[in-house]
N, C-alpha and C positions, 0 to 999 in steps of 0.2 A: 405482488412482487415475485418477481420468476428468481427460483433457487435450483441446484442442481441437489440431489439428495448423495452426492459421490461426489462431489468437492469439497477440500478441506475448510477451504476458506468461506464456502456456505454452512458448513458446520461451526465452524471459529462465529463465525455470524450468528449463530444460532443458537450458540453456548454449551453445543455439544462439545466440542474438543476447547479444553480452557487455552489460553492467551493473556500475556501479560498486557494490557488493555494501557492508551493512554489515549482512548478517546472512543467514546461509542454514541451517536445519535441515530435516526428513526432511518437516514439513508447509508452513512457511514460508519464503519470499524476501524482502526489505530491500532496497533498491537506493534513491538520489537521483535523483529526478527528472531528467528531462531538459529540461524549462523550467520551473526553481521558478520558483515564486511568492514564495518567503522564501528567507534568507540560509542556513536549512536547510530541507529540504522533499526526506521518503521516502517513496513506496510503502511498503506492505505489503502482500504479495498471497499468496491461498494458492497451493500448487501444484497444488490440485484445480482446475479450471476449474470456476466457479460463476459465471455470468454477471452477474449483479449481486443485491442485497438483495433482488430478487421470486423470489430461488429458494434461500432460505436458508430451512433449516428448523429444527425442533428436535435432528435429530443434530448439527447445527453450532456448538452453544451455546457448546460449549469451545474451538473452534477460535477464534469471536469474539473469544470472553474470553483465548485468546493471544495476539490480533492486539493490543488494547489494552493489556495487560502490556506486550507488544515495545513497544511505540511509546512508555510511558514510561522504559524503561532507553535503546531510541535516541536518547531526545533529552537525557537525561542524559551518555550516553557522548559524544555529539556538541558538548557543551557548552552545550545551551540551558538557562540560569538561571533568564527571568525571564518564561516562561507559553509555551505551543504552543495550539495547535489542530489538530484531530480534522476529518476532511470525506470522506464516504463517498458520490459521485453517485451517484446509481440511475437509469436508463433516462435516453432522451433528451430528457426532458422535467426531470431532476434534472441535467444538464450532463455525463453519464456519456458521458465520449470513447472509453475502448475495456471493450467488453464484455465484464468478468473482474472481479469483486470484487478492491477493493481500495481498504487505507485510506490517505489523504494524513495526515501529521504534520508539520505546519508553525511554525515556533517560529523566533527571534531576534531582534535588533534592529530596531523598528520608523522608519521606513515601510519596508513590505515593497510586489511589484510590484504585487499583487492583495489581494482577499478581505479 
């Protein structure tokens, strides 16, 4: 599995830099933001280092489709009831702050800080 050794999120993966964790198997990591936007609000990041949606191919179909699986049982398990949202930035011109694929799932009580 390709890692970048200067990404945080390959570190958070690797348990160099701790994360409040609410989900970790052998391809995926789950952790809470560190400045939500909403009352809940997780990452989903793979452990592969894939820089953002302009280098996702067709071997990565299923990994997607685990990433949005996870992100509906997370926001279940977390208690959101009554709707989330999905937001994947791509490059610097899509609002993408650090470059590592990864999904935001944001759900709770509205008004939330952003978005």
């Amino acid at each position: 599995m390709h890692s970048d050794p200067n990404c945080i999120f390959c570190k958070i993966a690797a348990g160099q830099i701790p994360a409040r964790k609410v989900h970790e198997d052998d391809e995926l990591i789950a952790f809470h933001d560190i400045a939500p936007w909403a009352p809940v609000h997780v990452l989903i990041v793979p452990k592969e280092h894939i820089g953002s949606m302009m280098e996702v191919t067709e071997a990565h179909e299923a990994l997607l489709g685990r990433m949005m699986v996870l992100s509906v049982k997370l926001m279940r398990e977390l208690g959101v009831t009554n709707g989330y949202r999905h937001v994947i930035n791509t490059g610097a011109d899509g609002g993408q702050e650090v470059p590592h694929l990864h999904l935001h799932a944001m759900g709770g009580p509205r008004p939330w800080n952003k978005g």
